[in-house]
N, CA, C and O atoms as a Maestro MAE file, in Angstrom:
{
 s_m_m2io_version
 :::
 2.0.0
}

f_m_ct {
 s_m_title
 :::
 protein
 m_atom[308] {
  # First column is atom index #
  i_m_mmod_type
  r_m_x_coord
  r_m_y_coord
  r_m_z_coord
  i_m_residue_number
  s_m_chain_name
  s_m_pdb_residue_name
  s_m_pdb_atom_name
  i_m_atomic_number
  :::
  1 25 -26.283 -6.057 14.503 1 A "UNK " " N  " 7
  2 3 -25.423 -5.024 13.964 1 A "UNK " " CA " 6
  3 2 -24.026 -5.612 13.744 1 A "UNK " " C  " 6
  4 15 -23.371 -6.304 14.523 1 A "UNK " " O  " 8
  5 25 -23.765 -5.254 12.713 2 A "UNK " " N  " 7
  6 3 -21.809 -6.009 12.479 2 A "UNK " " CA " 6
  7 2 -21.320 -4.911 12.356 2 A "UNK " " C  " 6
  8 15 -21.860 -3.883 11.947 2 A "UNK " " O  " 8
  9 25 -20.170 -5.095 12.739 3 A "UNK " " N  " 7
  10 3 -19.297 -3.350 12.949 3 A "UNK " " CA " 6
  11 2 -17.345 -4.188 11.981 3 A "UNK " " C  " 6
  12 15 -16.970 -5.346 11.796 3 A "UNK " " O  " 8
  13 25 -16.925 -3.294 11.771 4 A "UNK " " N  " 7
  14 3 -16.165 -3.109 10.767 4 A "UNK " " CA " 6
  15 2 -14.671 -3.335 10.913 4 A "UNK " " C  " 6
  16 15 -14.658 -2.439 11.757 4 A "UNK " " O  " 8
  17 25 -13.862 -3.577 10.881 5 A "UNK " " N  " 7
  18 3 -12.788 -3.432 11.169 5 A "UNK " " CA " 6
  19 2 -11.891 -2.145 10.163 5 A "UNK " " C  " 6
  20 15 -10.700 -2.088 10.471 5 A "UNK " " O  " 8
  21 25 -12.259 -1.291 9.201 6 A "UNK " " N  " 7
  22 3 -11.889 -0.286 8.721 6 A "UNK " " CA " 6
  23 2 -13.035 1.021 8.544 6 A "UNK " " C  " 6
  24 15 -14.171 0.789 8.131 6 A "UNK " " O  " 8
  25 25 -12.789 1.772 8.742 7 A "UNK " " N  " 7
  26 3 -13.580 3.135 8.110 7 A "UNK " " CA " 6
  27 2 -12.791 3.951 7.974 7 A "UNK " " C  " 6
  28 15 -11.569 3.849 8.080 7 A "UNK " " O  " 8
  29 25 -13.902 5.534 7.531 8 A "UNK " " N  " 7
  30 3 -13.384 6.387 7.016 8 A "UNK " " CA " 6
  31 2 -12.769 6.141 5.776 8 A "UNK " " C  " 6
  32 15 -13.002 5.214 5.000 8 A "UNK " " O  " 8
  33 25 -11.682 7.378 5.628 9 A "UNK " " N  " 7
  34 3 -10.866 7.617 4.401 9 A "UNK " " CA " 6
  35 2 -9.775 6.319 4.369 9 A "UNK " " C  " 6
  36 15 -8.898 6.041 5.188 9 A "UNK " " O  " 8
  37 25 -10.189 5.571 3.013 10 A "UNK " " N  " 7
  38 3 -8.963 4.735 2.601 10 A "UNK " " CA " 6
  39 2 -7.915 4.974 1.652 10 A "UNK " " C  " 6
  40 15 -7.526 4.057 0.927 10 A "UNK " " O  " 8
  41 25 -7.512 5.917 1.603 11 A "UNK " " N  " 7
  42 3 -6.181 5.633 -0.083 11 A "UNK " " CA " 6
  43 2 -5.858 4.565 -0.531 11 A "UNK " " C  " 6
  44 15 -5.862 3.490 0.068 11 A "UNK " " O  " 8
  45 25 -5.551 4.774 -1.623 12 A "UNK " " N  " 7
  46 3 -5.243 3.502 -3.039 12 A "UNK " " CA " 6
  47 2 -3.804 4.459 -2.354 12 A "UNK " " C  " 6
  48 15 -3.759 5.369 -1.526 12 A "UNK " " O  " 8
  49 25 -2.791 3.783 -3.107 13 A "UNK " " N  " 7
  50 3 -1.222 3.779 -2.922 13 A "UNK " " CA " 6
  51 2 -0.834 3.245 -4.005 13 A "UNK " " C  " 6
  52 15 -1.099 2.070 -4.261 13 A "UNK " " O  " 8
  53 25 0.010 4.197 -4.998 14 A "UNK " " N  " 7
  54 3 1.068 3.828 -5.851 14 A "UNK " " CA " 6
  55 2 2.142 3.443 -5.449 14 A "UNK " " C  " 6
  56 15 2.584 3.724 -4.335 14 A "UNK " " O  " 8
  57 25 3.018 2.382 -6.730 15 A "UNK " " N  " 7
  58 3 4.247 1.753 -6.048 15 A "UNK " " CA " 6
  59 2 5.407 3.297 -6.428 15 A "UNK " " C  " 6
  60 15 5.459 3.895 -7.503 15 A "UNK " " O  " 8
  61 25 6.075 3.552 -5.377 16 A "UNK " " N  " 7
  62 3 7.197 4.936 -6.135 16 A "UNK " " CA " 6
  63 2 7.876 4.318 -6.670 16 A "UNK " " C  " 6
  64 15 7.703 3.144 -6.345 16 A "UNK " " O  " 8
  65 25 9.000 4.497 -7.726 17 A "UNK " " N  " 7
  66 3 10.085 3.910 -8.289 17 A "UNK " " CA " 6
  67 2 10.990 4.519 -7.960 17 A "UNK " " C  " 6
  68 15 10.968 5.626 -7.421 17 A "UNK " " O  " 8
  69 25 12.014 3.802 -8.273 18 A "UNK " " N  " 7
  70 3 13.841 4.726 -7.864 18 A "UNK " " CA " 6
  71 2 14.244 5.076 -9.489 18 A "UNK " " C  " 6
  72 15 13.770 4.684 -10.556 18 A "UNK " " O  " 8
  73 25 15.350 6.006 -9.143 19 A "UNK " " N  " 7
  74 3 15.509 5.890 -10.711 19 A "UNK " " CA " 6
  75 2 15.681 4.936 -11.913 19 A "UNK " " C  " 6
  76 15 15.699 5.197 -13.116 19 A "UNK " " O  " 8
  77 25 15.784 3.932 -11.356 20 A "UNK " " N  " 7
  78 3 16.461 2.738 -12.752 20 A "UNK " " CA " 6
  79 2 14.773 1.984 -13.152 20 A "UNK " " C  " 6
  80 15 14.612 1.113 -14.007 20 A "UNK " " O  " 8
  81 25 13.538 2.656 -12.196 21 A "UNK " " N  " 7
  82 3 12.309 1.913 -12.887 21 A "UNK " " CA " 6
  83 2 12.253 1.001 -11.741 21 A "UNK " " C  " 6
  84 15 11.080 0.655 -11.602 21 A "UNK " " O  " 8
  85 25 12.895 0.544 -10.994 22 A "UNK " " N  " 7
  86 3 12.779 -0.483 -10.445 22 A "UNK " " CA " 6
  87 2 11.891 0.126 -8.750 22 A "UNK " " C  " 6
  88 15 12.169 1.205 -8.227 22 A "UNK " " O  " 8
  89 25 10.964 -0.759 -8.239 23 A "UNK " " N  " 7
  90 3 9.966 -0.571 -7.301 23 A "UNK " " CA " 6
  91 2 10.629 -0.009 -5.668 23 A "UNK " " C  " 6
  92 15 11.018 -0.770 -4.782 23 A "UNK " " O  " 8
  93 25 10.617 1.185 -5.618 24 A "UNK " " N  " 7
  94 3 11.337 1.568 -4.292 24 A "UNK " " CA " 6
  95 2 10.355 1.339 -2.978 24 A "UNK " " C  " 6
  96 15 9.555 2.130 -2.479 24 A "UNK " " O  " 8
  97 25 10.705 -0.073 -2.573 25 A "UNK " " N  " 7
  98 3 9.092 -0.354 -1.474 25 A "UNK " " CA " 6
  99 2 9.296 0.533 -0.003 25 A "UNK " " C  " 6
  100 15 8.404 0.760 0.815 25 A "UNK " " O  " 8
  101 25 10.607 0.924 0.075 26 A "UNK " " N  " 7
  102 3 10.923 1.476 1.246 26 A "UNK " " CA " 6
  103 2 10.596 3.076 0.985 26 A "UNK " " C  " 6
  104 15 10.790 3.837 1.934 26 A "UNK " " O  " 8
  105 25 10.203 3.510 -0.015 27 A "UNK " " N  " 7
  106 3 9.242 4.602 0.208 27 A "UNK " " CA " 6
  107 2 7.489 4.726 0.131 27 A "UNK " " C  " 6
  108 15 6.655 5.605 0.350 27 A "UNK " " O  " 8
  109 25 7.490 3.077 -0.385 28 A "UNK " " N  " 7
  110 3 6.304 3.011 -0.265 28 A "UNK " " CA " 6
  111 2 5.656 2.514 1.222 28 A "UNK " " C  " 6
  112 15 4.435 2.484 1.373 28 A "UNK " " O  " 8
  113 25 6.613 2.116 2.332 29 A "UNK " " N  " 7
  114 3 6.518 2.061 3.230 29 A "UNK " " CA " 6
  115 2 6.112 3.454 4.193 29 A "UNK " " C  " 6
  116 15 5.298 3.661 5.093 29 A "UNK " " O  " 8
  117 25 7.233 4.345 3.422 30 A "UNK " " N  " 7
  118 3 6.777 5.358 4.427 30 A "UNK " " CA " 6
  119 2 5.928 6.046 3.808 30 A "UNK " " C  " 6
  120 15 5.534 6.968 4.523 30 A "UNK " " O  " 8
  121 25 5.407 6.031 2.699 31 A "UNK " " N  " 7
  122 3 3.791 7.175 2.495 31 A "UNK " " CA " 6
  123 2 2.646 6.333 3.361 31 A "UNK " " C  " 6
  124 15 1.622 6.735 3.914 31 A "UNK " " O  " 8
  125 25 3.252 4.948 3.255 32 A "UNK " " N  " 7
  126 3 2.089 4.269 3.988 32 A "UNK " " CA " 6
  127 2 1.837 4.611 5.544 32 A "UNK " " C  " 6
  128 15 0.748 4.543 6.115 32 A "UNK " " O  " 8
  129 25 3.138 5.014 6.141 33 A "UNK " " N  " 7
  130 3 2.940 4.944 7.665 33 A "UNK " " CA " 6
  131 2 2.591 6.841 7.494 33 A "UNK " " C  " 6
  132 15 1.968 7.458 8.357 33 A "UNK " " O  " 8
  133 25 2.917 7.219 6.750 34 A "UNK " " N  " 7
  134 3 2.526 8.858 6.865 34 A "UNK " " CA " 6
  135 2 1.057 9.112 6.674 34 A "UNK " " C  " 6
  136 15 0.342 10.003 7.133 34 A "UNK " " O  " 8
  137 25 0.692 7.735 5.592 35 A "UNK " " N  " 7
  138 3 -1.017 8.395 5.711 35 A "UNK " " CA " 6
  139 2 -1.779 7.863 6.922 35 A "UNK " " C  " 6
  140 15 -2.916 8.319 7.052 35 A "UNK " " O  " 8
  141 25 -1.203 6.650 8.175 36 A "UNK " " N  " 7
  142 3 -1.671 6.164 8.767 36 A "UNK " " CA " 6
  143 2 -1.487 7.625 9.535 36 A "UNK " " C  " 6
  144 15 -2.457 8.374 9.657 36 A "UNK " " O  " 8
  145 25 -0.678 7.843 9.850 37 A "UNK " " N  " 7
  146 3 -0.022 8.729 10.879 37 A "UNK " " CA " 6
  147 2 -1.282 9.935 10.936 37 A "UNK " " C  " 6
  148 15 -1.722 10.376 11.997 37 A "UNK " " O  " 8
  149 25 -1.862 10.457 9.271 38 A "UNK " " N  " 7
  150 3 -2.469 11.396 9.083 38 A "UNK " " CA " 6
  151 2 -3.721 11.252 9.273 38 A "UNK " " C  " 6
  152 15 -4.599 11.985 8.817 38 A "UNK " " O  " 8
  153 25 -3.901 10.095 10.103 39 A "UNK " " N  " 7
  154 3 -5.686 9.432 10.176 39 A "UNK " " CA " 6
  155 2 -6.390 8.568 9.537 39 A "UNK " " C  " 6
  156 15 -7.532 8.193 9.804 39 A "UNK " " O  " 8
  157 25 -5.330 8.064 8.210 40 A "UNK " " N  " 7
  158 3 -6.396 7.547 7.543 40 A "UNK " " CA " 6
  159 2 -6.280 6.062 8.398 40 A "UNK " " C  " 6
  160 15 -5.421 5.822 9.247 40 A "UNK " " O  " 8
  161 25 -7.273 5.210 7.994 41 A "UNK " " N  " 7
  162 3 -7.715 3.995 8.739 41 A "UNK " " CA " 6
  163 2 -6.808 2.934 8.194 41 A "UNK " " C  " 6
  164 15 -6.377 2.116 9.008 41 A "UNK " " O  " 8
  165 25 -6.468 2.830 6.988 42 A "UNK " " N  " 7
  166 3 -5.858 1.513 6.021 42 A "UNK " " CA " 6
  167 2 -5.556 2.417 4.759 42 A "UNK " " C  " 6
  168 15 -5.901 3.588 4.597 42 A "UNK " " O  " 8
  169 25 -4.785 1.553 3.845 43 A "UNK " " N  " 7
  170 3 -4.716 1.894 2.985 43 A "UNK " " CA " 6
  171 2 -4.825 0.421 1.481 43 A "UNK " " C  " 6
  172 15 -4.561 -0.773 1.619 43 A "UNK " " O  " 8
  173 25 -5.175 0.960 0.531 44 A "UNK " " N  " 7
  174 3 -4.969 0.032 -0.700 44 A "UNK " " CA " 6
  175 2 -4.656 -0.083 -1.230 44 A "UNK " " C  " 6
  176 15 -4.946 0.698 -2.136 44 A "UNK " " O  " 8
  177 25 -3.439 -1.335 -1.625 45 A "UNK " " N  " 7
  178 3 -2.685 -1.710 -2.446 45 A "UNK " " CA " 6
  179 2 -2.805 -2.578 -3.616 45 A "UNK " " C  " 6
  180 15 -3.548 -3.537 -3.405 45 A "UNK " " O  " 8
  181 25 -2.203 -2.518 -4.999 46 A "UNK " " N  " 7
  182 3 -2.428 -3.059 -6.023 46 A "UNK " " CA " 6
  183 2 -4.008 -3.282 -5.960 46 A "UNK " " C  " 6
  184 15 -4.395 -4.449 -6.021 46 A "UNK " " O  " 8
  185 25 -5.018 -2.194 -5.834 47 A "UNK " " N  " 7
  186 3 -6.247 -2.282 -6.046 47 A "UNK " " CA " 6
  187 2 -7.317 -1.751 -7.733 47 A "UNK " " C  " 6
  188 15 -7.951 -2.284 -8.643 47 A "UNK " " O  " 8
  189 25 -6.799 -0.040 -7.124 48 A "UNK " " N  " 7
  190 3 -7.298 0.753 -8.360 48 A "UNK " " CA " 6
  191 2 -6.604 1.294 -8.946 48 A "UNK " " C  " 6
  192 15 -6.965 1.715 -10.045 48 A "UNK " " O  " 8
  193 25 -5.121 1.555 -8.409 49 A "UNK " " N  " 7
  194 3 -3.984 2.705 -9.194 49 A "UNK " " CA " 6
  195 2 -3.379 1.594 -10.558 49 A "UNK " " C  " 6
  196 15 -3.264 0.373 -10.667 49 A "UNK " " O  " 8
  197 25 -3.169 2.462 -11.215 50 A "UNK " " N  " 7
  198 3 -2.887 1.624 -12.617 50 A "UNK " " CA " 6
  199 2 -1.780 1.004 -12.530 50 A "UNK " " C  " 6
  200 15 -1.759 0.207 -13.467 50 A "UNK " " O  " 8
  201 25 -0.625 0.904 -11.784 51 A "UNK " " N  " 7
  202 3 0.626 0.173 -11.784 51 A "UNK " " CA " 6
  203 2 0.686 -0.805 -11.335 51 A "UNK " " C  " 6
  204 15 1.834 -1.247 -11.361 51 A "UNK " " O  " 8
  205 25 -0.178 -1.577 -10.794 52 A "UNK " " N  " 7
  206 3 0.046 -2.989 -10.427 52 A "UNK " " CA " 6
  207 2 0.404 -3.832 -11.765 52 A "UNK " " C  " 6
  208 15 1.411 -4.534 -11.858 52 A "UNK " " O  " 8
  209 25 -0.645 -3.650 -12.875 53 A "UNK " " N  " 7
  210 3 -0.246 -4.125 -14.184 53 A "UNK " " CA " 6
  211 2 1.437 -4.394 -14.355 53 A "UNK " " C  " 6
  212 15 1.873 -5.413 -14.890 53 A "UNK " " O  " 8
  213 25 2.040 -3.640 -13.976 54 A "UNK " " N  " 7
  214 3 3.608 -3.236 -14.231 54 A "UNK " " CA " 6
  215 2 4.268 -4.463 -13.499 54 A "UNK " " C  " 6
  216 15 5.035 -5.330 -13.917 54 A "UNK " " O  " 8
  217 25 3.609 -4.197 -12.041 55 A "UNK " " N  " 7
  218 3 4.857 -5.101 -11.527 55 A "UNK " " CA " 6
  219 2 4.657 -6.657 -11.591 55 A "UNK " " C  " 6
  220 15 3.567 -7.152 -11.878 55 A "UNK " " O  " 8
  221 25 5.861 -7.454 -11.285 56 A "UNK " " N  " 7
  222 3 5.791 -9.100 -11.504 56 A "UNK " " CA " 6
  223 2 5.150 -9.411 -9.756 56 A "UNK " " C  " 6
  224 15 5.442 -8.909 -8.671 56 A "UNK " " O  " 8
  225 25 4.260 -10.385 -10.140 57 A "UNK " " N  " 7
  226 3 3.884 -11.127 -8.800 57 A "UNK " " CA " 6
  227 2 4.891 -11.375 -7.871 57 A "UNK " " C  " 6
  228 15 4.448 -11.432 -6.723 57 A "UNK " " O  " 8
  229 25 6.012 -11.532 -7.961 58 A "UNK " " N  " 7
  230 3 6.756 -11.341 -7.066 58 A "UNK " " CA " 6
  231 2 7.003 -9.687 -6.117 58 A "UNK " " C  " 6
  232 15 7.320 -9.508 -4.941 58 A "UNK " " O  " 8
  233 25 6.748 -8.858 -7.042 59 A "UNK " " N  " 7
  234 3 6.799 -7.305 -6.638 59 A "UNK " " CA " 6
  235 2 5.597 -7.118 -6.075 59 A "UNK " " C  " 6
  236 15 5.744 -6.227 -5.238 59 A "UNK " " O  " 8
  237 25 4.809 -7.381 -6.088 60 A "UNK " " N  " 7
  238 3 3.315 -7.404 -5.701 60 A "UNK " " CA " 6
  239 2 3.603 -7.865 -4.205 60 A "UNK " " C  " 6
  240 15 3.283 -7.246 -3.191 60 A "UNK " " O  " 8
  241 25 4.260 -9.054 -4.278 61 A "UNK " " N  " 7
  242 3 3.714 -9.487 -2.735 61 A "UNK " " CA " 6
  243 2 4.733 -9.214 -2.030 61 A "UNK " " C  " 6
  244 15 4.795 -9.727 -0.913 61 A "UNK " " O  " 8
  245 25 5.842 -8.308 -2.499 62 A "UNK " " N  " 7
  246 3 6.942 -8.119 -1.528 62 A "UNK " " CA " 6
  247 2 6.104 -6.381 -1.326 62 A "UNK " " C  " 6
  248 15 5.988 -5.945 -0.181 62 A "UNK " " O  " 8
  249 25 5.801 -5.891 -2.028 63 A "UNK " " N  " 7
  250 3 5.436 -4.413 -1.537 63 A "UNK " " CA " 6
  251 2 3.967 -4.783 -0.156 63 A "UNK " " C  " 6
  252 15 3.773 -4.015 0.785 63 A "UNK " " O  " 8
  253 25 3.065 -6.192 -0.407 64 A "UNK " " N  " 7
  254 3 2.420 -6.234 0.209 64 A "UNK " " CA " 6
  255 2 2.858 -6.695 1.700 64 A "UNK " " C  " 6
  256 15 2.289 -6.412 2.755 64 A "UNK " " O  " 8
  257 25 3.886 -7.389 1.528 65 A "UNK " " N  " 7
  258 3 4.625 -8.135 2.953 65 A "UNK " " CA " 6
  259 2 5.394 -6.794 3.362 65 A "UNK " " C  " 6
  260 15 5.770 -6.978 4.520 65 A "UNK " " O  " 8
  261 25 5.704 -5.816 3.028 66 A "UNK " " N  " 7
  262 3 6.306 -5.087 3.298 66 A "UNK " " CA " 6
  263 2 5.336 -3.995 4.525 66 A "UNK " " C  " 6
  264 15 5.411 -3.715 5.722 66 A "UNK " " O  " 8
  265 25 4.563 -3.692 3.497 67 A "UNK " " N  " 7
  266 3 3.043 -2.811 4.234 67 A "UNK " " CA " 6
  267 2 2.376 -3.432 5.197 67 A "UNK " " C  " 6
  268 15 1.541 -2.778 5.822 67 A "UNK " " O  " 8
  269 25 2.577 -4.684 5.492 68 A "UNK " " N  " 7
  270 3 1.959 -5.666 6.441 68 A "UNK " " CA " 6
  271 2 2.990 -5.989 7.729 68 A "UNK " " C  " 6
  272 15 2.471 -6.495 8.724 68 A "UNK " " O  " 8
  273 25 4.257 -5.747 7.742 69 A "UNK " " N  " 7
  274 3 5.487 -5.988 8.333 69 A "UNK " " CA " 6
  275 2 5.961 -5.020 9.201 69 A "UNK " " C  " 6
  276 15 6.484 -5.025 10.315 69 A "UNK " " O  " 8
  277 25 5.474 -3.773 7.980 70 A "UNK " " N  " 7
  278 3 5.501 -2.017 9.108 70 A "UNK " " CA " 6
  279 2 3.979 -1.900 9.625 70 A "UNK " " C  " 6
  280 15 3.426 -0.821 9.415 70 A "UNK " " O  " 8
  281 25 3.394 -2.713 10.153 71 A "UNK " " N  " 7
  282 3 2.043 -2.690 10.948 71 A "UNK " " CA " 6
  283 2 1.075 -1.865 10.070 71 A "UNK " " C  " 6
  284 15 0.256 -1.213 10.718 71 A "UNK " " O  " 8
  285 25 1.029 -1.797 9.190 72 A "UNK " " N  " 7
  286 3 0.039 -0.460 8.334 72 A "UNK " " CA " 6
  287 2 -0.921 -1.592 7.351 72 A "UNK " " C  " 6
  288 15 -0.784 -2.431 6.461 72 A "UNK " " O  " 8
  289 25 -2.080 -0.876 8.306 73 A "UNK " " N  " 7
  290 3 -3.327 -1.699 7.675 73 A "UNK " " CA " 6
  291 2 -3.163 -1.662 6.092 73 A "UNK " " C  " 6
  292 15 -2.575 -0.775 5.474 73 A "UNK " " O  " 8
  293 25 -3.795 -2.798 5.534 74 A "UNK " " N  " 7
  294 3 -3.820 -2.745 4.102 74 A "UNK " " CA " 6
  295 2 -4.771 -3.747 3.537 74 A "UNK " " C  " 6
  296 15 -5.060 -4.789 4.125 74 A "UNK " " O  " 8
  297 25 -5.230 -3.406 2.414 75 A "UNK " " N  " 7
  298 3 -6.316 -3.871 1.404 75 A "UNK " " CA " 6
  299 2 -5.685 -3.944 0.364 75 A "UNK " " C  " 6
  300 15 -5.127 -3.015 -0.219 75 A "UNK " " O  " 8
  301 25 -5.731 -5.114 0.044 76 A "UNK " " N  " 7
  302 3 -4.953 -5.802 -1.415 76 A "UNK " " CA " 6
  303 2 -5.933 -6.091 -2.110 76 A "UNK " " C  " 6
  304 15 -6.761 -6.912 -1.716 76 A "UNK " " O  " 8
  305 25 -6.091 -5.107 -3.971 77 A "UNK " " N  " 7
  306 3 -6.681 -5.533 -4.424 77 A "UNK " " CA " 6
  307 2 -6.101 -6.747 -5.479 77 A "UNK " " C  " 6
  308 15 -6.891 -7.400 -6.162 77 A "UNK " " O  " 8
  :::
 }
 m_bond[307] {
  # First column is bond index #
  i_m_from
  i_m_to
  i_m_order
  :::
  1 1 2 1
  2 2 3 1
  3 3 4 2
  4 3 5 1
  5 5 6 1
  6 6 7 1
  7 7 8 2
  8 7 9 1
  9 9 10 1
  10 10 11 1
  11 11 12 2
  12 11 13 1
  13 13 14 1
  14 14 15 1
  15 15 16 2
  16 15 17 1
  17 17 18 1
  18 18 19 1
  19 19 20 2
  20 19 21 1
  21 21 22 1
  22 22 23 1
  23 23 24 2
  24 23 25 1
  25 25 26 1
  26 26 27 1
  27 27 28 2
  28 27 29 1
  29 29 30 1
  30 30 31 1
  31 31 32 2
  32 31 33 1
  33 33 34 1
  34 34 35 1
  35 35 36 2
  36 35 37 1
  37 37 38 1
  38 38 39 1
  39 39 40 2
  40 39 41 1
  41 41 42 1
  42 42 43 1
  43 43 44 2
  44 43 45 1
  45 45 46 1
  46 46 47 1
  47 47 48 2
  48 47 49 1
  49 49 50 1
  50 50 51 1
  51 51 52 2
  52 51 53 1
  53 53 54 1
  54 54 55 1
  55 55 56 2
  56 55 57 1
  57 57 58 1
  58 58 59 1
  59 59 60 2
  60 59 61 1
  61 61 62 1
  62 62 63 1
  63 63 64 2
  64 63 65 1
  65 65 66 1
  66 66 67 1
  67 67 68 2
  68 67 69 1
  69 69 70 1
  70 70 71 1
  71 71 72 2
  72 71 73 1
  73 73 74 1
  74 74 75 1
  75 75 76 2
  76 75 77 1
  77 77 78 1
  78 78 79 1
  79 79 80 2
  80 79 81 1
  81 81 82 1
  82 82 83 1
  83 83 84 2
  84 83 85 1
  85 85 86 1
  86 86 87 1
  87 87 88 2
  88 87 89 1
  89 89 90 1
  90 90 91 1
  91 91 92 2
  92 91 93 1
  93 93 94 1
  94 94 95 1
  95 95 96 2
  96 95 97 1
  97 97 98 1
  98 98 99 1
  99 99 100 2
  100 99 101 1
  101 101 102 1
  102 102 103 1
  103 103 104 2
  104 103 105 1
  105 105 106 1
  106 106 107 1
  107 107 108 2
  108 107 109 1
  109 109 110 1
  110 110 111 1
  111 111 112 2
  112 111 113 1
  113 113 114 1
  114 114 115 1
  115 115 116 2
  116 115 117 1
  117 117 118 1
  118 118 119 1
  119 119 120 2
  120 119 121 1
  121 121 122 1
  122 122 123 1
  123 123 124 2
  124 123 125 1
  125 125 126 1
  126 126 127 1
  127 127 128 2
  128 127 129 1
  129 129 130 1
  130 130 131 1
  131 131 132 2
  132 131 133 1
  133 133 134 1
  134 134 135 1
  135 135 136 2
  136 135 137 1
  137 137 138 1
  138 138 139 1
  139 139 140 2
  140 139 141 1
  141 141 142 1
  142 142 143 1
  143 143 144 2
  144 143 145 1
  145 145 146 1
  146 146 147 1
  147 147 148 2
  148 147 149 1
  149 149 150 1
  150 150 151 1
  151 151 152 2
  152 151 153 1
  153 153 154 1
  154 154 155 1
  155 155 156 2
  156 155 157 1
  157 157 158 1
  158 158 159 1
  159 159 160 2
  160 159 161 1
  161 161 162 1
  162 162 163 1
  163 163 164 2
  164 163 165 1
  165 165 166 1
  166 166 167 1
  167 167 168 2
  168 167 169 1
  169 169 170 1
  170 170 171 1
  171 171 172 2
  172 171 173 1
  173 173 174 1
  174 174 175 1
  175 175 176 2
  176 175 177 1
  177 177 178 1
  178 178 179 1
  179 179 180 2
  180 179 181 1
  181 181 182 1
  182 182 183 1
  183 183 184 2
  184 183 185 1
  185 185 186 1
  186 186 187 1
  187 187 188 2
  188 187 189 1
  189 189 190 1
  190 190 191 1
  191 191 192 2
  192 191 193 1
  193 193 194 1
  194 194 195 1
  195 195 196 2
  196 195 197 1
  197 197 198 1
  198 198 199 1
  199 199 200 2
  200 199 201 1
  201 201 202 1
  202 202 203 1
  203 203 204 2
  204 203 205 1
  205 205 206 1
  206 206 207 1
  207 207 208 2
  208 207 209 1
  209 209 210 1
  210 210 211 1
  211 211 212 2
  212 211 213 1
  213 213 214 1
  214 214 215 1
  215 215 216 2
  216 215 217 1
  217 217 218 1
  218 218 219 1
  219 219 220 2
  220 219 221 1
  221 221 222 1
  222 222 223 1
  223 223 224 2
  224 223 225 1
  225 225 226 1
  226 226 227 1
  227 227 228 2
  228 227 229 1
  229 229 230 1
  230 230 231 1
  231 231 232 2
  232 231 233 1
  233 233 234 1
  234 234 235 1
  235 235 236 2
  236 235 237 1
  237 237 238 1
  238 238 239 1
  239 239 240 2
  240 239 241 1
  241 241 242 1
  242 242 243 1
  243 243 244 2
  244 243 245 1
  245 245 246 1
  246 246 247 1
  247 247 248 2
  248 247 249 1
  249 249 250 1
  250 250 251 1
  251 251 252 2
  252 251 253 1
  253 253 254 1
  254 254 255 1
  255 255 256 2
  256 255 257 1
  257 257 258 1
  258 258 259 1
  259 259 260 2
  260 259 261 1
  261 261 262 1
  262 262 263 1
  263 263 264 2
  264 263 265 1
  265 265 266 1
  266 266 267 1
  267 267 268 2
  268 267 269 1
  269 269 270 1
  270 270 271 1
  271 271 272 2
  272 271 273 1
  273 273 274 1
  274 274 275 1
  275 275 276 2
  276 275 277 1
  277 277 278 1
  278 278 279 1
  279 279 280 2
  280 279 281 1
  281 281 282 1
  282 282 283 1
  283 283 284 2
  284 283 285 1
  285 285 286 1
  286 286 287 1
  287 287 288 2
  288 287 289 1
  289 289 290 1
  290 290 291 1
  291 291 292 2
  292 291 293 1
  293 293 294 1
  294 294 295 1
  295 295 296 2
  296 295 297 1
  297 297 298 1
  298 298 299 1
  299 299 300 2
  300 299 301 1
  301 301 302 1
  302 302 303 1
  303 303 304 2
  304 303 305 1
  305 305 306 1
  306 306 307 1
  307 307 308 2
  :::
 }
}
């Protein structure tokens, strides 16, 4: 038997923006710790939500170091 290191409910996670367009990761920090908070197991980033397209690889891996930094499980697609 192999057992899992995630279950249950996972959310995909959009990046929020601030007003000027530009990637506000410090609220994407906290929907992340709010859905942990709310049970879910992990969450997923730049997986299925359509805005990863948008951001530069550099934005990508700072929203991911970010979600990884505030202890909140994550799945990078």
């Amino acid at each position: 038997m192999t057992s899992s290191i995630f279950s249950g409910v996972i959310p995909a996670l959009m990046t929020p923006c601030k007003a000027d367009r530009s990637p506000d990761f410090d609220a994407l920090v906290k929907k992340g710790k709010a859905l942990i908070a709310a049970g879910m197991s992990a969450v997923v980033y730049c997986g299925s939500m359509g805005d990863w397209p948008l951001l530069s690889d550099a934005q990508r891996m700072e929203g991911v170091e970010r979600l990884v930094k505030a202890g909140i499980p994550v799945i990078v697609g």
